[in-house]
N, C-alpha and C positions, 0 to 999 in steps of 0.2 A: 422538607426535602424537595419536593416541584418548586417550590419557589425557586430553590437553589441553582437546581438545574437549570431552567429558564432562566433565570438570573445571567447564568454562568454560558448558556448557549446563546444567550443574546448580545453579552459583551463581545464571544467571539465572533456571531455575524457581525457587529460595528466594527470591529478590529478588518474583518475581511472585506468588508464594506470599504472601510477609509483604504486598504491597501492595494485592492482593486482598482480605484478611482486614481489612484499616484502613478500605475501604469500610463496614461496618457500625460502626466508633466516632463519637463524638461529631463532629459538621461541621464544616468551618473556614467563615472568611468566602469567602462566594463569591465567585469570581473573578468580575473585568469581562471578557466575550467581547465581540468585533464580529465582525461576518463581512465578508469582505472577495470580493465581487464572488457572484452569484446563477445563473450560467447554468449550472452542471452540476447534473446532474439528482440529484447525490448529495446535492443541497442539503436535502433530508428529512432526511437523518441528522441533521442538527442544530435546523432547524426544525421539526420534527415529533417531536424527543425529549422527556421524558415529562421536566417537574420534578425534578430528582435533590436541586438543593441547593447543586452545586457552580457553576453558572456565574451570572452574571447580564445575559442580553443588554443593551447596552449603545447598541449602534448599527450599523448595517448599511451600504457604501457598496456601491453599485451605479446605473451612470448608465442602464440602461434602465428609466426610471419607469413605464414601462406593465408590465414585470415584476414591478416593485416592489409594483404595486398589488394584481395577480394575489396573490403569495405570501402579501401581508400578510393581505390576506382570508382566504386558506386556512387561515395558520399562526396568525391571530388576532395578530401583534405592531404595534404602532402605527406608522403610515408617516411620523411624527414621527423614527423612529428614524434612518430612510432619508438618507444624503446622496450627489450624487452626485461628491464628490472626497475620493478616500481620505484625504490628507493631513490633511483641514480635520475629516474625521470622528475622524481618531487623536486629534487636538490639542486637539478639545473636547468632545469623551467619553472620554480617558485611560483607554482597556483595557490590563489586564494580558495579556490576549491574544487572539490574531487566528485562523482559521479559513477559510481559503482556498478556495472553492467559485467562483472562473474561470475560464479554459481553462490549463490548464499551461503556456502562454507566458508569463500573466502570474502567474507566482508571483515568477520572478525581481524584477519591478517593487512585490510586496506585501514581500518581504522587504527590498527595496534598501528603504521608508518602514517596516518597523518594525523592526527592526534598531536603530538610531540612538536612537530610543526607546526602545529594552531593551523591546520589546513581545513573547511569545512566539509563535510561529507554527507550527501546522499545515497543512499543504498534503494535498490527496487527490492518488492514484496518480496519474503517478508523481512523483519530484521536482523533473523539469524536464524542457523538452524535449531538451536538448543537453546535450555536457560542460562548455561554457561558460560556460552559465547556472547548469548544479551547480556549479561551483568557486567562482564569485562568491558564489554563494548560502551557502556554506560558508564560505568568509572573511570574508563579512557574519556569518555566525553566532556565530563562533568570535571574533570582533575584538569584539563588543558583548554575549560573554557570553550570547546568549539560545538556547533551547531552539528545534530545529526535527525539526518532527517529520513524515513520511508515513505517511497511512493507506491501508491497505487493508484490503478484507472478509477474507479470509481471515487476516488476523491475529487476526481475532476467534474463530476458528474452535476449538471444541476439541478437535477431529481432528488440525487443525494443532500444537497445542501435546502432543497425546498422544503422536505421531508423532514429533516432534524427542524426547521425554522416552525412547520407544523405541529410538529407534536409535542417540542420544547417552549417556546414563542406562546404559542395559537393555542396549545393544549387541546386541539384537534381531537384526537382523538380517547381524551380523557386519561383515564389511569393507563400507561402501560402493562401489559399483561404478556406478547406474543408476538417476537421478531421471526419472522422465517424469511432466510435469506438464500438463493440460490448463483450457483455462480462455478461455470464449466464450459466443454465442449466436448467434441466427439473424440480427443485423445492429441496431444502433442502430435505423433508421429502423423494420423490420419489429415488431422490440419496443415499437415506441411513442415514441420520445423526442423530448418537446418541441422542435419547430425553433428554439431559442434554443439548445440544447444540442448540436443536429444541426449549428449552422454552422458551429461549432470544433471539433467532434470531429473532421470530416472534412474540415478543412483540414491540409494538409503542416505548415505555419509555428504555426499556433496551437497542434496536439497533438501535433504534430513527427511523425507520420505516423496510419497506419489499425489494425487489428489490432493490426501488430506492438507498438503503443506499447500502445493501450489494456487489450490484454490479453499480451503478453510479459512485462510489466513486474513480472504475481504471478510469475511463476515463474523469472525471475531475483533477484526478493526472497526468496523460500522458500529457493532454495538459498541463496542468499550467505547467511543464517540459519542452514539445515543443517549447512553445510560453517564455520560459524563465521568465516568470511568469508575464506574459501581464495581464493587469486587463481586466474581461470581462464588456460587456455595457449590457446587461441584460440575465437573464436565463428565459427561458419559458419550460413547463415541464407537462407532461400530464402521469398519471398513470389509469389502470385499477387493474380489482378484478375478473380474471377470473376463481379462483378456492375458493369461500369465504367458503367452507365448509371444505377445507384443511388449510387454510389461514385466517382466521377468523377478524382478527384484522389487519393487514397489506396487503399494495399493493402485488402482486407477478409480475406487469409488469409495466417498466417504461420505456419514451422517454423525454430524454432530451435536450435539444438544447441550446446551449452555444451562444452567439454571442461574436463577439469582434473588434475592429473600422476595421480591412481588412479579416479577417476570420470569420469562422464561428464551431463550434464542435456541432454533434449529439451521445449522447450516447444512447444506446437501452441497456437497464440491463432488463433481464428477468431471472424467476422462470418457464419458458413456453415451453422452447426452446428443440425440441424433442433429444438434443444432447449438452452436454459442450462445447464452445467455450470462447473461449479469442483471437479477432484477432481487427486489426486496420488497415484504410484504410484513406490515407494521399494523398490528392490530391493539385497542383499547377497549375499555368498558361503554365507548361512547361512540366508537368510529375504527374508519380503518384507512391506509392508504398504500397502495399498490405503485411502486418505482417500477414503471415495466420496462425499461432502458434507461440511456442517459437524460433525455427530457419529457419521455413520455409517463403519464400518471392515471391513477385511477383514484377515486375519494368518495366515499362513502361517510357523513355525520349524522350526530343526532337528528340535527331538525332537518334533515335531507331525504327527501322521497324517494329518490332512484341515486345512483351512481353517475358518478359523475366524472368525464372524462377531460385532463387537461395538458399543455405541453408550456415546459416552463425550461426560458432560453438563458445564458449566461448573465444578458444585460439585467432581466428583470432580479434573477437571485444574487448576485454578483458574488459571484465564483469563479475562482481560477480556473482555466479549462485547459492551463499549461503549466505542470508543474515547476518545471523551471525558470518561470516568471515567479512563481511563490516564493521557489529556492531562494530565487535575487533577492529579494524583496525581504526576505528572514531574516539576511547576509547583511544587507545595508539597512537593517535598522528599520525597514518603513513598516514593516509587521510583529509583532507580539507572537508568537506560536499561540495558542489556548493550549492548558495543559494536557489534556486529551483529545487534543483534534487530533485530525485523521494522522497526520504526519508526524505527530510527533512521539519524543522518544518514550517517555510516560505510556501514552496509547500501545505504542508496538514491544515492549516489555511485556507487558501482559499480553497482545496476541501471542507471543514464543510462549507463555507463561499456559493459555489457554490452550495452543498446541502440542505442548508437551505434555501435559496432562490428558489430552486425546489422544497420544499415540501408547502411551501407559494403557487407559480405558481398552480401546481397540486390541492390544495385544491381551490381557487382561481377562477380558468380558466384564471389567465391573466399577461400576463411577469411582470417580477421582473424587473426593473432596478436597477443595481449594482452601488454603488458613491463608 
């Protein structure tokens, strides 16, 4: 089974290796993007990236036009682009592919319209709200052939991809035994977030819950990545309601606990935490290594006397640190997905699959067992 894994996590560093290094050849034609709905606040990642070469915005739908107006402004692209029925926008601007920036309820209804079209699609974390809307979403994908993909930030990370290369690769830190994964801040609303984005993050139905979704969702993707997509033996999961007059309708604090036949994963996703973090702490029978951000690390092994502190930059791990270079890149053929990398659709089945089963737990009081 380690062979396996290592086997299986080494092909995909080569794979991300060869695709990395293709960025600097000569450019293909650029893809046609539209983006498909504007209210997450992640919507900078795309409208606010830097000319690469590979995309060519094409058309935007989104029916809140006072938003529309706001962004164009900001992001400088013409409110010509803007229409507000998805449909009518796919049919007469013919994108080769879509970019999902709504609330995660509606991915299922972006992918049911481009699907059919052979249009490819990106969705941000996570892949849906439920199990129901991921298995639809996957048999739309899988029946019309097109590419679906989920981003998060920490796939960009190259801590992250150091970290799997160590303990898959390197065998670092020996037998897996104990993922703790942390990953929050002090609350949507506290941080700033536009009340267009505030309304569906913190509805049940629209983000399928609080915390637990918003931020559970990395650290059920990490491991199902880690573990090379090991089925887990039950989730147990315990949420609070420490601010219900900011938060009204959803958790803002969740702990979850993964088990799996030789390890174990705790994710702690909070709305609480007096400070943003994203870090991950990966322990073995032999060693351990601490992702304290994007490049920053800590590493402890067997034949190691103290701890050791290191900073690992995209060029040394070669790692996308722009999801939408990946996208292209998946789109024209120069990359392989791995079947349970970060992004792909395999991997984020089972995070809905691992979140659904915590929000059961949590209401509940009592482990899920996973068949």
């Amino acid at each position: 089974m380690k062979k396996q894994l290592r086997n299986a996590l080494l092909f995909s560093l080569i794979i991300l290796s060869i695709g990395f290094q293709t960025l600097a050849k000569s450019p293909q034609k650029p893809i046609r993007l539209a983006v498909a709905g504007m209210t997450h606040g992640h919507i900078s990642f795309i409208l606010g990236r830097a000319d690469k070469g590979d995309f060519e915005l094409v058309g935007v739908f989104e029916p809140n036009q006072e938003l529309v107006a706001k962004l164009a402004k900001r992001y400088k692209f013409p409110e010509n682009l803007a229409y507000k029925n998805l449909e009518e926008m796919l049919d007469k601007v013919k994108p080769d592919a879509v970019v999902a920036f709504g609330s995660i309820f509606e991915h299922l209804a972006v992918v049911e319209t481009c699907a059919p079209r052979g249009i490819h699609v990106m969705v941000e974390k996570p892949l849906a709200v439920n199990m129901k809307h991921a298995d639809r979403m996957a048999e739309l994908a899988r029946k019309y052939k097109i590419h679906l993909l989920t981003d998060y930030e920490t796939s960009w990370y190259p801590s992250t991809a150091q970290s799997f290369k160590m303990v898959n690769e390197e065998q670092f830190v020996g037998t897996l035994r104990k993922v703790v994964i942390h990953d929050g801040h002090q609350g949507p609303k506290e941080i700033g977030c536009d009340p267009v984005f505030l309304e569906w993050l913190t509805d049940p139905i629209l983000n399928g819950g609080g915390a637990i979704v918003d931020f559970g969702c990395y650290g059920a993707n990490l491991m199902t990545a880690l573990t090379n997509g090991e089925k887990p033996v039950s989730v147990t999961a315990v949420t609070r309601h420490f601010k219900p007059d900011v938060y009204p309708k959803v958790d803002d604090e969740a702990t979850i606990v993964v088990s799996y036949p030789g390890s174990q994963c705790i994710i702690q996703a909070s709305w609480n935490w007096p400070f943003g973090r994203k870090d991950m702490e990966i322990y073995g029978d032999e060693g351990y290594i601490v992702a304290v951000n994007n490049k920053e690390m800590r590493t402890r092994g067997k034949d190691m006397a103290a701890e050791k502190a290191l900073t690992v930059t995209a060029s040394e791990i070669a790692v996308y640190e722009d999801p939408f270079c990946y996208f292209a890149d998946v789109i024209w053929g120069k990359i392989a997905e791995p079947k349970y990398g970060l992004y792909s659709l395999e991997n984020n089945l089972l995070v809905v699959k691992i979140l659904d089963a915590a929000r059961i737990s949590a209401k509940s009081g009592r482990s899920v067992p996973l068949k």
